[in-house]
Each structure stands twice: as C-alpha cells, then as structure tokens.
N, C-alpha and C positions, 0 to 999 in steps of 0.2 A: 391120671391127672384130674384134677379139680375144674369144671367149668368156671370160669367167674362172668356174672352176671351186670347186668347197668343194675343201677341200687333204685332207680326210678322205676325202670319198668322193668322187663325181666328178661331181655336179649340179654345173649350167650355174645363174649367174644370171640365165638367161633364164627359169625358170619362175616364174611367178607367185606373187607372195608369199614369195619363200624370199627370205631375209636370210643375205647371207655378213658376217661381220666382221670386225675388225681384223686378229683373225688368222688368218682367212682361212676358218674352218668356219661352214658353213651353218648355220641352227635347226634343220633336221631332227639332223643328228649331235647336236647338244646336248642334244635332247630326247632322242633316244636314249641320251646318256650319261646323264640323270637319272634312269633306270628303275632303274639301281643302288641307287638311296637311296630307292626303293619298298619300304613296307613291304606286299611284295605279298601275305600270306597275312592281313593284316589289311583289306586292300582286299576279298578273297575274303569273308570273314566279311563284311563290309557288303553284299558283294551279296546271301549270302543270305537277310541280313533281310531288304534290298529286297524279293527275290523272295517271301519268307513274305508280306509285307503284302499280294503282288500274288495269290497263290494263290486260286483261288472254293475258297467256304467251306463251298459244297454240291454242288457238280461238274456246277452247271446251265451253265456258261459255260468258255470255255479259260482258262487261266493265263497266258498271254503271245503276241504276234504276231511271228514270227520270221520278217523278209523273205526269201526265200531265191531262187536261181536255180538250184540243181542241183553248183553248184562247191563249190570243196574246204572255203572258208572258210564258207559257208553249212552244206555237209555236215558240219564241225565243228562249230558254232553249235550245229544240233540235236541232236549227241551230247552236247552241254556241257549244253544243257538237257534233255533227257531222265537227265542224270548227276547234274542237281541235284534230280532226282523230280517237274518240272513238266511240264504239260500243255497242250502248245502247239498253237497254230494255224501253219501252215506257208502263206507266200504269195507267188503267183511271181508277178509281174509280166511276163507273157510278152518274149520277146527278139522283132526284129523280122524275124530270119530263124533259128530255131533251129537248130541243126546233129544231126544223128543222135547223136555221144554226147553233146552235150547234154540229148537225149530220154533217154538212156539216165541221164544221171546225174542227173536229174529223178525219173527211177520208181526210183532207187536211194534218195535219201531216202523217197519214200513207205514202201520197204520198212525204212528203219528202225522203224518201227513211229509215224506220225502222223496227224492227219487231215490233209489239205492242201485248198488251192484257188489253182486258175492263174485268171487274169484277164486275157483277151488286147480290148486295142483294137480296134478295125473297123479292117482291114489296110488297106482302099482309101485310109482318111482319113491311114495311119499312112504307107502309102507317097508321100502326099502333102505332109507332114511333115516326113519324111526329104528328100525334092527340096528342097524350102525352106530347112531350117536348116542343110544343105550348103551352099547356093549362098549363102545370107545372113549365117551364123554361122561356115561352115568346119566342119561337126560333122554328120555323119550318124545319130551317136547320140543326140542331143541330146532326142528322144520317151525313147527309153529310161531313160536317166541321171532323167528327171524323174518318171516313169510308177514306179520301182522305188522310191520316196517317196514319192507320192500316192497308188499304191493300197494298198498296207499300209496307213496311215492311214484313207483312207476306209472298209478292212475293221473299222479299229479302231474307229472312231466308231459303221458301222453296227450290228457285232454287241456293242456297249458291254463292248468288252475293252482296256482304259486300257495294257496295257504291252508297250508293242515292244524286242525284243534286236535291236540293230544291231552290225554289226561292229568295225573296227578306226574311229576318227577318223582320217580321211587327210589332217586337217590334223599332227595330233602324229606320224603316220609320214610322212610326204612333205616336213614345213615347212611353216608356215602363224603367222599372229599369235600370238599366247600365249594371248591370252585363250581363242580357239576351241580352239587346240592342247591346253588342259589338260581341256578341259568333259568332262565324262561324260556328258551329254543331247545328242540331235538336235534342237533348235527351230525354228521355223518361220523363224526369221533366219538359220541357217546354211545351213539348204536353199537358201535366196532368196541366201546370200551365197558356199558354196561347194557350191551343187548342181549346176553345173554348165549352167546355164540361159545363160552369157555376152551380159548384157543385156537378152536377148531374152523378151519374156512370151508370157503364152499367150493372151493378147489378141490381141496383135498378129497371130495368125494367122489370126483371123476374117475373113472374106474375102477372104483370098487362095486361089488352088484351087479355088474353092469349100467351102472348110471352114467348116462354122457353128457358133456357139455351140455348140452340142447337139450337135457332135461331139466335142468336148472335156470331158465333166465329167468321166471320170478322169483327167485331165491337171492338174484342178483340185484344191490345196490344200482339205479345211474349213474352214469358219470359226472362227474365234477361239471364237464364242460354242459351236458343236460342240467344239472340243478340249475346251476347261473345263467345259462338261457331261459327259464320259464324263471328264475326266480323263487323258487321253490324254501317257502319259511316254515317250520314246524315251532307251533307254541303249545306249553303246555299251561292246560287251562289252568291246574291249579296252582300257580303264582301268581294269577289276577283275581282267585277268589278262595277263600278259605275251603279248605278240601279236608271229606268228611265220607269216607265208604257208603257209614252206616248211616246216614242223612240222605245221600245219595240213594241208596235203595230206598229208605222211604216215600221219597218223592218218586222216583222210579215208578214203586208199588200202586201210586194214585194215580199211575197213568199205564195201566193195562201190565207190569212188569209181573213175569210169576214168579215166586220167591217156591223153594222148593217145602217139602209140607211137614218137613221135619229135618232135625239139624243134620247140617253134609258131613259124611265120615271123613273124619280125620280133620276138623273143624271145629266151632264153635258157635259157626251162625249158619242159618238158614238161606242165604239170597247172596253166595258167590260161590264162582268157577263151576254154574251151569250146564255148563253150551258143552265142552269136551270129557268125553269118558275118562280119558288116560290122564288125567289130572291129578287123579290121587297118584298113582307110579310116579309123575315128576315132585311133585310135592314128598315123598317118600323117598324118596332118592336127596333130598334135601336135608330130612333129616340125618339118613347113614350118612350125608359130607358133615354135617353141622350139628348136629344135636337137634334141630328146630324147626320148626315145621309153619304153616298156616294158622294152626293153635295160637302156638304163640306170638306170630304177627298180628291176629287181632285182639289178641287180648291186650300184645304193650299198644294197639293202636285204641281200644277202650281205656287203658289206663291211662294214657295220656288228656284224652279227655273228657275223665271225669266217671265213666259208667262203669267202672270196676276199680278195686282196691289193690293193688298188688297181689298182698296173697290172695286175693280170690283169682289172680290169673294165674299164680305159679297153679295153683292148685286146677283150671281149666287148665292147662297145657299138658303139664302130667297125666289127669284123668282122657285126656281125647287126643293127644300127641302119640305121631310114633308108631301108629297101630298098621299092624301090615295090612297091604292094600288087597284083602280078600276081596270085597264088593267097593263100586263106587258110583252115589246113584241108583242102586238097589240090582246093578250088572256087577256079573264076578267075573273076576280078573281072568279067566280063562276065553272068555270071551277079547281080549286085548290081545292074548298069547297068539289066539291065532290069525288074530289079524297081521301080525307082524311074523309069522311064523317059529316061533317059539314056544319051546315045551318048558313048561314049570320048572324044572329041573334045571335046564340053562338059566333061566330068570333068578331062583336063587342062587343060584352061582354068582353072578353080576352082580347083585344085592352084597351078598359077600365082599368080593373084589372092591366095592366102590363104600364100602362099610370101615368107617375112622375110629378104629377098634380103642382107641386110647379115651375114647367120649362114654363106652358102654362097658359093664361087667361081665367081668368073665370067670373061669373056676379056675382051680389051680393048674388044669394045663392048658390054660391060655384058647379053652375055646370060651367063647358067646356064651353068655345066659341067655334063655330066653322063656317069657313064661307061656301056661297052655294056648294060646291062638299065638303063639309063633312070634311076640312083641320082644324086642330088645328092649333094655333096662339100663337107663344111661347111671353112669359113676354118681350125679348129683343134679337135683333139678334146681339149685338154688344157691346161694352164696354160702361156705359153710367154712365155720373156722377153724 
C-alpha cells in the first residue's frame, strides 16, 4: 500500500485519529490555521481571572500544580507561571531511566526559584512493567506516559490544591477529534482516551511478574468522589496562549535550560525528550506502528509555522526517521536490555511482531528489507501518483 500524506505538511494517515480530507489537509494543519482568528490576548485575560479564582487567599497552600519534567516546555510553563505572580507547586514524575542533563535540567528549574517534589515509582516493579507493556502493547514508556497524569493528580488531591497547568493539548497540535482538540481541561476521559495507556489497564497488570495490587497505587487515577472534593481542574496552557515547542526552548535556553550539544538521534532538533534514555525505543516502536516518528512531528510542526518548506521536511524525515534505536544520547541500547532484562534477540523479535509490514519493503518472499545499520525502508515517504 501507498502511504498518503496531508499535502500541507507531511503526516502519514497512518497516525491515529488524524483525518486528511477532501482536499487533501489533515485536522492538525486546520487547527493550526484557526489560531489566526484567536482572539489571543482576550483568551490571556480569561486565564488570569482563572488563575486569581485559584490563588490561596492566605498563603497556607500552593496556587497551582505544574507537572514538569525538567524540559524546555515544562521549564517555560513555570516561567509563565511564576510571570503571572503565582505560587506553584512543581511535580516530576520521575523518568524510568533519567539521563545526566536530565538531572541537570531538573535542578535548573528548582533554581528558578520553586518548591518542588519528584516522585519516583519502586524501580523493581517499574522495570517489570516496562518488560510487559513492550512485549504486550509495543511501548516501553507506557508506566511513564501514565505515571506523569496520575501523580500530579494524586499530589493534587492529597495536598487539597484543585489547579493543575498542563501543557500544549496534543490532540489540537498533532490532529485528534474536535471535540478533544478544542477542550481547555485535562479530564479523566481524555487521559483514559488519549493518555496513552493503548487498551491496556492497570489491572490487567496484577499478577503478572509478580506485581500486586499495592504496587501500583500511583499508577492509579483518584476517584471521581476525590477529584469533586478537592475540586481538582487541569488546564492546558496552550489554549490561553499560542503554543510554540521551538519558542519555548528558546526562552527555556535564557534561563539556565541545557539543550543537548548536538542533534538527538532519531530527531531533528537539539533540546527535546532529554531527561529519559528509553525514549528512542518508544519513539521507534511508533514508527514500526505508523511509519512516523519524532522526525516528522517536528518537521510538520516547523512547517506549519513557517521555518521549513515541505520538501525540506519530507527530505528531514527520511534522512533522520526510522533509524534503529542502536544509541540514544550517546547510551547503546544494550544498556536498556538489561535494565529490563532482555536480550537483543527477544527485543528484535518484538520489533518484528509490533512492525505493520504493509508501511515497509519487502523481497519477494515477503521478508523486511533492510539496509546496513539494520533501518527498514517504508513503501513511500511521500504522496505519489
């Protein structure tokens, strides 16, 4: 089969939820082009009232919970809120293999002046986790992605501080339904719908591995009747202000962020997805489902506005898409294997299994091409007639 591509920018309608039309431009472009007729400085004014409602009114408590990981869009987040005179609570959700400037850009927001608290999982049960939702779901981040929504939350509930700043909606920048695409809140239905969980509950992991119940409560949502007693509001900041990655790391940058010192594999820019080793594996496992990777999310998220040409992104996506995840961060994948206790040999197995053979080239007996560092070769990187 032939991929077909948005004619604007260059998403594949293999990713999920994106709707290309008539003629021929994905939701994401569209949504993109509707920020024009944002009346954005009136949207800014709405968030501050929000934010006054949400202020403690005698400074026994924080003013807002602000997820963060250490990167550029977080380290903006809490310049954004410290710039509208609130007093936030800073919360990481630890990564499942940190990397050094990770740590580094972790103690860079503290020094912007917050208080913070990390919250790291029991690694035994995490690395146990990881083996699982690999081998089951195709996704070695999958603790993660769900862990960086649960415990902010349950911070929110415990310490009865009702408002969390969340980032960009990755349904309204990436493509996703309308309805989701427009929300300005996080609710408990989108997390369940696009947090990333692909099916799989956090039940379902009860004994297997041996992981029990009581290894998972912050993996666990609160409950309904918890959120509506605290109150608990999640906004994402960028519907109150135009949202911009690669804007965001530069301001980032001017305020202590380290950007890494040469482009991250399997990328295009220098200054995201940091902080966790195993990010190239999930990110690669993205592609075997879709054809698509990180490449080319920020190249259609450059060509949307303005800093690349289309072909100059088909042509970054192809040249840096795709590429099996030997190092990442300048750590080779052999060091992940045995974190999670796997031998290469099972890893490409999985790879295989979770690989949508009808996206890549094959020989005449129906195996894989692939050329010498081990890269599959999709059917077509482009719209073709």
């Amino acid at each position: 089969m032939n991929i077909k591509y948005c004619k604007k920018c260059i998403m594949p309608e293999t990713k999920p939820d994106l709707h290309i039309d008539e003629n021929g431009v994905c939701n994401a472009c569209r949504y993109f082009d509707q920020r024009v007729d944002v009346d954005w400085d009136q949207r800014e004014l709405e968030f501050k009232s929000i934010l006054d409602r949400y202020r403690s009114k005698d400074g026994n408590k924080h003013d807002c919970i602000i997820p963060v990981s250490g990167g550029k869009d977080s380290t903006y987040m809490t310049l954004k809120m410290l710039e509208y005179g609130m007093n936030p609570l800073c919360v990481t959700s630890t990564t499942c293999k940190l990397s050094d400037i990770g740590r580094r850009n972790i103690e860079n927001i503290k020094k912007l002046g917050v208080d913070y608290i990390e919250v790291s999982t029991n690694p035994v049960v995490r690395s146990r986790i990881n083996k699982l939702t690999l081998k089951q779901v195709g996704d070695i981040s999958w603790a993660e992605h769900l862990t960086i929504f649960t415990i902010p939350i349950r911070i929110s509930v415990q310490m009865n501080i009702p408002l969390i700043i969340w980032g960009e909606n990755s349904q309204n920048e990436n493509g996703g339904p309308a309805a989701d695409a427009e929300n300005n809140t996080l609710s408990r239905n989108w997390l369940e719908e696009f947090g990333g969980l692909l099916g799989l509950r956090v039940s379902d992991l009860v004994g297997q591995e041996g992981i029990r119940k009581q290894d998972l409560i912050l993996y666990n949502y609160p409950s309904n009747e918890e959120l509506e007693k605290v109150g608990v509001t999640g906004l994402f900041l960028g519907y109150y202000i135009p949202w911009d990655g690669h804007n965001n790391a530069l301001i980032a940058q001017a305020y202590g962020f380290e950007s890494y010192p040469k482009q991250v594999e399997g990328s295009i820019i220098n200054y995201e997805n940091l902080d966790n080793l195993q990010m190239r594996i999930h990110d690669y496992f993205k592609y075997l489902k879709f054809g698509f990777d990180r490449s080319t999310d920020w190249a259609c998220w450059h060509i949307r506005r303005g800093r690349l040409t289309r072909g100059e992104g088909v042509e970054l996506a192809k040249q840096n898409g795709g590429r099996f995840p030997w190092t990442y961060l300048g750590k080779p994948i052999e060091e992940i294997m045995d974190d999670i206790d796997m031998t290469m040999e099972e890893f490409n197995r999985i790879c295989d299994q979770f690989t949508n053979k009808k996206l890549f080239k094959s020989d005449k007996r129906g195996n894989l091409i692939k050329n010498k560092d081990g890269d599959l070769i999709k059917i077509n990187y482009d719209n073709v007639e």
